[in-house]
C-alpha positions as CSV (number, residue, x, y, z in Angstrom):
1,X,-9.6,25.0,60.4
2,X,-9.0,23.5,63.9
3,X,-7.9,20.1,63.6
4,X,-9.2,17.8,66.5
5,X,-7.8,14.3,67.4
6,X,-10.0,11.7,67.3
7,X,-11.6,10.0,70.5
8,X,-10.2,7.1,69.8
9,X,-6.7,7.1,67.8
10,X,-5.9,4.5,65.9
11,X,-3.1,2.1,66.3
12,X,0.0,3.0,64.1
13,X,0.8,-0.4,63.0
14,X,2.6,0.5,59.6
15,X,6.2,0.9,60.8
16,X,5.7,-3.4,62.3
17,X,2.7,-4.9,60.4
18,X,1.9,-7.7,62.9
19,X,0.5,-9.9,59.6
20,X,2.7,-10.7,56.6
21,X,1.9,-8.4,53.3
22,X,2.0,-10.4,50.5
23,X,2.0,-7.5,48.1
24,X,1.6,-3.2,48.3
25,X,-0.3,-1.1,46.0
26,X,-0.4,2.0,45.4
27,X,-3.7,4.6,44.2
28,X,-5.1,8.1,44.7
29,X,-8.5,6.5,45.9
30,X,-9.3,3.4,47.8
31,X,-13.0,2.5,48.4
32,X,-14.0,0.2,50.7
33,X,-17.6,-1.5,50.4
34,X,-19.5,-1.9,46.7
35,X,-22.4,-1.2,47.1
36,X,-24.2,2.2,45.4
37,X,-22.2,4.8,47.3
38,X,-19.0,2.9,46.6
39,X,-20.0,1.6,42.9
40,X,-20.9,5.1,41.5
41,X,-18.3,7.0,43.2
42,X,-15.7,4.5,42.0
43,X,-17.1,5.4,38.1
44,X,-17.0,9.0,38.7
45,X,-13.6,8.9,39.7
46,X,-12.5,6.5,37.3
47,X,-14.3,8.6,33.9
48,X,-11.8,11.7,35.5
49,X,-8.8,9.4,35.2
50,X,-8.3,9.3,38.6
51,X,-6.7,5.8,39.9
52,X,-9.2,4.1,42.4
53,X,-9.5,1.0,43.9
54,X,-13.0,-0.7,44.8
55,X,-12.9,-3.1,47.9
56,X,-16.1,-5.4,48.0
57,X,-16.0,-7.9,50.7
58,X,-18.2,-10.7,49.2
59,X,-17.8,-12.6,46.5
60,X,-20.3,-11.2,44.1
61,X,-22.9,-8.4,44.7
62,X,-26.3,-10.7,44.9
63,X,-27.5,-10.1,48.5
64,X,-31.1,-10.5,49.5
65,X,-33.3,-8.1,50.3
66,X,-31.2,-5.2,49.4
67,X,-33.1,-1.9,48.5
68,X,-34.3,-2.1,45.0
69,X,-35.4,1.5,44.4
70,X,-33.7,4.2,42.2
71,X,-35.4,7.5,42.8
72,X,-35.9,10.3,40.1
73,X,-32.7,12.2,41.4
74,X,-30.5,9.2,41.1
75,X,-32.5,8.8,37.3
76,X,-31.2,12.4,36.8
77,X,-27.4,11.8,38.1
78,X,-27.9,8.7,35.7
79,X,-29.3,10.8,32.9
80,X,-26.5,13.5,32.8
81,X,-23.8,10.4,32.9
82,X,-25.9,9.1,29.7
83,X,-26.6,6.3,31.1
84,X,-30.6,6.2,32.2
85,X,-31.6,5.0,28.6
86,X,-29.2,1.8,28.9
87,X,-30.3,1.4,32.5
88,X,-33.8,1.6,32.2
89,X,-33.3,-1.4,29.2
90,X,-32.9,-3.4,32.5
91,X,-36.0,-5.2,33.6
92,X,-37.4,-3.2,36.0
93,X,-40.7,-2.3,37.0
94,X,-42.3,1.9,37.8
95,X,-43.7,2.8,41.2
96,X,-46.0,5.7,40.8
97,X,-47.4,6.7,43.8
98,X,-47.3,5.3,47.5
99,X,-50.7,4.3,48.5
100,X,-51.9,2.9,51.7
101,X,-55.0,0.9,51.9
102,X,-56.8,0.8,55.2
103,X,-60.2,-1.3,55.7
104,X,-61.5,2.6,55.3
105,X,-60.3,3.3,51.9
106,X,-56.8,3.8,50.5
107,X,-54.6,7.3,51.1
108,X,-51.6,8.2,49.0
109,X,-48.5,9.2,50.8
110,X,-46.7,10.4,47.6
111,X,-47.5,10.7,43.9
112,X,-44.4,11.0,42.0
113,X,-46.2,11.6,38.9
114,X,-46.7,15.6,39.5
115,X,-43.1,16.0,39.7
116,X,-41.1,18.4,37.3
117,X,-39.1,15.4,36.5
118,X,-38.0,13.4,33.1
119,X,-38.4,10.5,36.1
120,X,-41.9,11.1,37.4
121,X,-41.8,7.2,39.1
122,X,-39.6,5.2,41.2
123,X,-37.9,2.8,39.2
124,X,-37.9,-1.3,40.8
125,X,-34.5,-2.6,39.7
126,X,-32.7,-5.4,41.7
127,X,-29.5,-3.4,43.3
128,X,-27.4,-6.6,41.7
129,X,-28.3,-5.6,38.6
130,X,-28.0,-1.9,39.4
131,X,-24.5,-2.3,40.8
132,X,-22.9,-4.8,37.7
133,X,-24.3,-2.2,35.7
134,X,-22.0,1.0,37.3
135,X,-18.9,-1.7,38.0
136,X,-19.0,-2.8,34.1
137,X,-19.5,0.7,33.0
138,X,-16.5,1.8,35.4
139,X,-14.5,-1.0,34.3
140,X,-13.9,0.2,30.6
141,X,-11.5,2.2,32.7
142,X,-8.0,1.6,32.8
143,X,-7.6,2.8,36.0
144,X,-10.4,1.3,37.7
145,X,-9.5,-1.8,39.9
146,X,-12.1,-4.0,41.5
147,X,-10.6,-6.8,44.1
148,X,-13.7,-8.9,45.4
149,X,-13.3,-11.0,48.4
150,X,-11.3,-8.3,50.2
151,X,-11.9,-8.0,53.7
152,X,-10.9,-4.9,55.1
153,X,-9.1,-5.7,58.1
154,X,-7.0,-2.8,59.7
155,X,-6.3,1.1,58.8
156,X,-3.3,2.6,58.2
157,X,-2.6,5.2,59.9
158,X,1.1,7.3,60.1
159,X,1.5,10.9,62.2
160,X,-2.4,10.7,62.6
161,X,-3.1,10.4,59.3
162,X,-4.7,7.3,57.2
163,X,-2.9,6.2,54.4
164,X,-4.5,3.4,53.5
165,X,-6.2,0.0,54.8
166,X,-5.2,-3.8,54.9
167,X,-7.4,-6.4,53.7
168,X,-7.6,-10.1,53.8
169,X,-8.2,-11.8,51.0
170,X,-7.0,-14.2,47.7
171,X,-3.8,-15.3,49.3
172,X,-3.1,-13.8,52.6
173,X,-3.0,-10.0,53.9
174,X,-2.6,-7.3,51.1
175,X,-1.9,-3.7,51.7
176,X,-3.1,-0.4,49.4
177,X,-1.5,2.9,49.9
178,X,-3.7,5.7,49.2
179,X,-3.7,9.6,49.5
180,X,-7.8,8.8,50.2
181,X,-9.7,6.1,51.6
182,X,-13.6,6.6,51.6
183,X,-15.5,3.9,53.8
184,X,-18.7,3.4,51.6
185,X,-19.0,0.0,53.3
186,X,-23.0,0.2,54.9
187,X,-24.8,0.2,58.3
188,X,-22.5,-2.2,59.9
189,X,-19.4,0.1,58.8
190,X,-15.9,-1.4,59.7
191,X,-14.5,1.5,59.0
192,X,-16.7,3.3,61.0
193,X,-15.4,1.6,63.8
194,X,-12.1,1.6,63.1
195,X,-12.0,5.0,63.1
196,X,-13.5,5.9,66.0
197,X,-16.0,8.2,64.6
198,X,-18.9,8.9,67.0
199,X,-22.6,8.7,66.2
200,X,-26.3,10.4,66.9
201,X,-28.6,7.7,67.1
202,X,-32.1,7.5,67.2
203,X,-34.5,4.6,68.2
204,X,-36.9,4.1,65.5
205,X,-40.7,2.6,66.9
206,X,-40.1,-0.6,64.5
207,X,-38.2,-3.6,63.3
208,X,-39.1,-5.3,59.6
209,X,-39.3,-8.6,58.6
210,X,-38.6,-9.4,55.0
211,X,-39.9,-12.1,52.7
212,X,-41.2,-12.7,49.5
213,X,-44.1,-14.4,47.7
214,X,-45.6,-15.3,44.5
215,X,-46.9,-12.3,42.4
216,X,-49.8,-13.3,39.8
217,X,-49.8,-11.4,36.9
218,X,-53.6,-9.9,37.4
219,X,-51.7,-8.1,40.9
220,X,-51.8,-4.6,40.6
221,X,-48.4,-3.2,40.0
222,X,-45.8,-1.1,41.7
223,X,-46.2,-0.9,45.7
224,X,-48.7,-0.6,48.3
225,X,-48.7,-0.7,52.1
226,X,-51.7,-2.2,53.8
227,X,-52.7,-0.8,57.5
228,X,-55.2,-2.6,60.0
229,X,-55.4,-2.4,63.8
230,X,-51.6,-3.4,64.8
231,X,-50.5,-4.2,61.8
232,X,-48.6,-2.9,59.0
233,X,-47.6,-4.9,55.3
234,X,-46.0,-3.4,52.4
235,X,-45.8,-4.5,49.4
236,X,-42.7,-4.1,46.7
237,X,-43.4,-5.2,43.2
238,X,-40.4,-7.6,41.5
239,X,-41.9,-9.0,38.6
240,X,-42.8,-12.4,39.3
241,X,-42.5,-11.5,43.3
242,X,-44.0,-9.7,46.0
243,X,-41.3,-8.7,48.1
244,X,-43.2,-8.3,51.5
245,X,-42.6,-5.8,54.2
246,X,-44.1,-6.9,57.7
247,X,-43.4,-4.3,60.3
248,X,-43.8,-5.2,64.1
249,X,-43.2,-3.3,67.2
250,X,-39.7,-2.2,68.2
251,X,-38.3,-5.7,70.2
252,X,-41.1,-7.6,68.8
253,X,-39.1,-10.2,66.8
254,X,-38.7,-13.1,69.7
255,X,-42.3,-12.8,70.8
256,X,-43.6,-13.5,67.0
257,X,-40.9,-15.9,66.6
258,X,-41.6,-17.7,69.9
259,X,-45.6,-17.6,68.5
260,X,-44.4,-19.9,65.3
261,X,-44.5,-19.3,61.9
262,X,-48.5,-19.7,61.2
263,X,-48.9,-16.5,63.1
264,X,-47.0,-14.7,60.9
265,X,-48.9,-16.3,57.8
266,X,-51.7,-15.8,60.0
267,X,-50.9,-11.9,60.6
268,X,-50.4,-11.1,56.9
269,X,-53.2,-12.4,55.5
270,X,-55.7,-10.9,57.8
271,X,-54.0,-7.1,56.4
272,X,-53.7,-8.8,53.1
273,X,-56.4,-11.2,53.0
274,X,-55.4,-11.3,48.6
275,X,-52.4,-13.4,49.6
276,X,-54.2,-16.4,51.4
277,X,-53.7,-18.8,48.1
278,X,-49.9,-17.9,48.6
279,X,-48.9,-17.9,52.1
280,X,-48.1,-21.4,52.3
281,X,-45.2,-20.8,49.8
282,X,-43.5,-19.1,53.4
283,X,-42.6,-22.4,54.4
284,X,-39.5,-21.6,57.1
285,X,-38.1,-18.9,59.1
286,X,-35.2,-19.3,56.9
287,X,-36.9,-17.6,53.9
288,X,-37.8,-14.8,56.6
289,X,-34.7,-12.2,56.7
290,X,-34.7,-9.4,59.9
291,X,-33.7,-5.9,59.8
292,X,-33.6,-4.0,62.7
293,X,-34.7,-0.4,62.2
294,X,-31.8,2.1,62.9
295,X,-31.6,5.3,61.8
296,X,-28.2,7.5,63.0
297,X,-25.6,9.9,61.3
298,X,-22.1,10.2,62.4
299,X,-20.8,13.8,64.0
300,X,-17.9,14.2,61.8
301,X,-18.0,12.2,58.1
302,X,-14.2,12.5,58.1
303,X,-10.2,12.8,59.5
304,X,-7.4,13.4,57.6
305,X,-6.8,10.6,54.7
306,X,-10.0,9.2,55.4
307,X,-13.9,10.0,54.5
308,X,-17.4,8.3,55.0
309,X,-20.4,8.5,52.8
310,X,-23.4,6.9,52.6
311,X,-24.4,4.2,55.4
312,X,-21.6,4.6,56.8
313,X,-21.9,8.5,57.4
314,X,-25.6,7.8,58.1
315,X,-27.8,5.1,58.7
316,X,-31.2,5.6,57.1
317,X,-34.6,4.1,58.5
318,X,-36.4,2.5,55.2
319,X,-39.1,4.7,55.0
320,X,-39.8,5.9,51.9
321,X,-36.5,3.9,50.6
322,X,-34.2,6.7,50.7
323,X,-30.8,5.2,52.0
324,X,-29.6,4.6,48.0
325,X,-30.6,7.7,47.1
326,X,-28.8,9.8,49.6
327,X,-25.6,7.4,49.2
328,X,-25.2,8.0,45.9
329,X,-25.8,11.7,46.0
330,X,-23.1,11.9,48.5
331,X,-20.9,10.1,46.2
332,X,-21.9,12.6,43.6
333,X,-20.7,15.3,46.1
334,X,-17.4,13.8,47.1
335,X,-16.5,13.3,43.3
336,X,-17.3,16.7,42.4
337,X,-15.6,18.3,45.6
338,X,-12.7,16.1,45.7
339,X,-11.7,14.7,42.4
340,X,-9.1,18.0,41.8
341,X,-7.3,17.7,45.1
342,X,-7.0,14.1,44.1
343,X,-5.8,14.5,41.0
344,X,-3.7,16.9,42.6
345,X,-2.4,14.4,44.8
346,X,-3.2,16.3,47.9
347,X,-6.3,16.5,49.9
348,X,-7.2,18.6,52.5
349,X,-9.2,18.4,55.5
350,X,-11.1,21.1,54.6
351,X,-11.5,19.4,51.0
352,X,-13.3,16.5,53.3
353,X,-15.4,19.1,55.3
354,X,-16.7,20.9,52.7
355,X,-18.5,17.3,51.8
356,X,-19.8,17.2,54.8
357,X,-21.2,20.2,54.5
358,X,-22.7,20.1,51.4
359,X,-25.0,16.4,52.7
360,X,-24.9,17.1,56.6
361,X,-28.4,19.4,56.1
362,X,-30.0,17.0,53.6
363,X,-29.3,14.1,55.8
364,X,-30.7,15.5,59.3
365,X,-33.8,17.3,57.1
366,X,-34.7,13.9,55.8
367,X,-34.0,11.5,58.9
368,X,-36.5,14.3,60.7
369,X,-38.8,13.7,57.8
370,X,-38.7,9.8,58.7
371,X,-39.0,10.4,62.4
372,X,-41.8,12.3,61.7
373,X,-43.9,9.6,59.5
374,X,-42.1,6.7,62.1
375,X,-43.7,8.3,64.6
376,X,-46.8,9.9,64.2
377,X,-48.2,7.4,61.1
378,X,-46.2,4.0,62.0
379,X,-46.4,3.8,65.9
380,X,-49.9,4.5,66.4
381,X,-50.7,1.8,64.3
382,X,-48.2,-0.6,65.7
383,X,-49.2,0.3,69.3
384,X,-53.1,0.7,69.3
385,X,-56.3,-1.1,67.9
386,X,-57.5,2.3,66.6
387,X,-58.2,3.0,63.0
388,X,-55.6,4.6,61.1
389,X,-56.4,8.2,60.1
390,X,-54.1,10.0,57.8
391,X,-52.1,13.0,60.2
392,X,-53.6,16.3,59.6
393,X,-50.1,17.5,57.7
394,X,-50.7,15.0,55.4
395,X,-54.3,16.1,53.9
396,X,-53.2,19.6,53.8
397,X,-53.2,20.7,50.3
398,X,-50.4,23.4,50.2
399,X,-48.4,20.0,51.8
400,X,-49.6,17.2,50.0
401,X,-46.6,17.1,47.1
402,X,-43.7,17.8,50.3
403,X,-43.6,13.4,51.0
404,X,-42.8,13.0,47.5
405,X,-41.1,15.7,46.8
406,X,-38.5,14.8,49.6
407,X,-38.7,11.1,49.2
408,X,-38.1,11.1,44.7
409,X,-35.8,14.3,44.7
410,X,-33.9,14.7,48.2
411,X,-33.9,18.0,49.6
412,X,-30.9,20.0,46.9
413,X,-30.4,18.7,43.7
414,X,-27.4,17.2,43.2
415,X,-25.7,17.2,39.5
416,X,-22.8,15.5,38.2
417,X,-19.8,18.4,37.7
């Protein structure tokens, strides 16, 4: 296989670190980021007795307004680790189908529960408790290590190949040697960057605000997304709370902002006229967090001593809340393709590529699948006064089960080797 230099090399600074190491170690696997991609990969490895390191950059794994969902193909991967019936003792809650009510009526965009699945639902579980889970379950191994607080600085890289990464942290500048490092570290992706990788990007119609708001316990349960004439509101069940989608027009963030904080309270209740008792509990733009819609994919996942998966290989829009999903199916992949050469001691580019190979398809099939609803269900809502009418693809019968078919199981199944 023809091995192409990067774009943009990176600088070999491991002969004259310019920062004082204040100790080295040594693993077959370092993992930067831990979140799902990172987490699970980190227990696969570790049940193989494979030495791997896991690099988390905060302090604990509590972010807000994280994806929540775990999809019947990550239930499965769970199930044949036998761990879905411990998981699902969690408090979680079931998400059935995904409906969208209109002032016309309501349309579902996927019902989960005609799928051949031992997991016909998606399951509502707060990624905290999803990820303390995998790290406690990964840590009964001894040679799992977890450093929090590590702040992945700088690569190292020696005759064009990365041998490990530098990380600030307890104490000063640390160093791990590895014959792999996999960047599972998100949609902001250091090493990403540091790499030099280069990426497709699209430019999704949208941008999301996130809140949340009291839920009462007479609510229906599960999700919903609510539709009227330039707006769009979904709804994500968490118990006690509604966590609240609000999706506005590509760019529209500093005209709403600029408009005050009673038009968004304003906004939402006219789609959700249920929550008028409620609103006033969204008191400050400081309980409203932004995400900007991106959706991309690297060209190449990989160069030699180094690997990206998950975010960081692709950025997913949130429809249909895929991006866990697909990261931890690609961590199912790269354990399965990759977990001989490293116990081997040796991987090979090709051992990277086939990894790529194995996700690349899944990843552009489903991105085109979110382009497709982005565009021709989201936008014409966002951008017109009209009322929303369901796209002809979407009441064809022979096509009805394809939304939730791609959005509960991915595109291959992926199983646990």
């Amino acid at each position: 296989m023809t091995n192409h230099l990067p774009t943009n090399p990176i600088p070999d600074s491991s002969v004259h670190p310019a920062h004082e190491v204040v100790d080295v170690q040594t693993t077959n696997c370092c993992i930067v980021g831990g979140g799902p991609a990172g987490a699970v990969l980190a227990l696969l490895l570790a049940r193989q007795g494979i030495p791997v390191i896991l690099l988390e950059a905060h302090k604990d794994f509590d972010r807000d307004f994280r994806g929540d969902t775990i999809h019947p193909s990550v239930m499965q991967i769970m199930d044949e680790l036998g761990l879905s019936d411990r998981l699902l003792q969690l408090p979680h809650t079931k998400m059935r189908q995904i409906n969208i009510k209109t002032p016309e009526g309501t349309f579902t965009l996927a019902d989960f529960s005609h799928l051949k699945t031992p997991y016909p639902y998606i399951t509502m579980l707060p990624q905290v408790k999803f990820l303390e889970f995998i790290i406690q379950e990964a840590q009964q191994y001894a040679n799992f290590q977890l450093v929090m607080g590590a702040n992945v600085q700088e690569l190292i890289e020696e005759d064009g190949v990365v041998k490990g990464v530098r990380y600030r942290g307890g104490g000063g500048w640390h160093e791990i040697r590895a014959i792999l490092t996999v960047g599972a570290d998100g949609r902001h992706s250091r090493l990403r960057q540091m790499g030099g990788f280069e990426s497709i990007e699209t430019s999704p119609p949208m941008d999301i605000l996130w809140f949340r708001l009291p839920r009462y316990p007479e609510d229906f349960a599960g999700g919903m997304g609510r539709f009227a004439a330039g707006h769009i509101v979904a709804m994500l069940d968490r118990g006690d709370e509604w966590q609240i989608a609000y999706v506005i027009p590509k760019g529209g963030y500093h005209k709403l902002r600029a408009e005050g904080l009673a038009e968004l309270q304003k906004s939402v209740v006219e789609v959700v006229p249920e929550l008028s008792e409620r609103i006033h509990n969204l008191q400050d733009w400081s309980q409203v967090a932004f995400l900007s819609v991106e959706s991309s994919r690297v060209k190449r996942w990989y160069r030699s001593g180094l690997l990206l998966i998950g975010d960081a290989a692709h950025i997913m829009s949130p429809v249909g809340g895929v991006g866990i999903n697909y990261a931890i199916q690609d961590a199912v992949v790269a354990a399965n393709v990759l977990s001989k050469p490293l116990q081997r001691k040796h991987v090979e580019l090709d051992d990277l590529a086939k990894v790529q190979r194995q996700r690349e398809l899944p990843t552009r099939i489903i991105q085109a699948f979110q382009t497709l609803i982005q565009k021709r269900v989201f936008a014409p809502v966002l951008s017109t006064n009209r009322t929303f009418q369901p796209p002809t693809f979407l009441r064809l019968p022979f096509l009805r089960d394809l939304p939730a078919r791609l959005i509960a199981l991915g595109v291959f199944p992926v199983h646990v080797k």
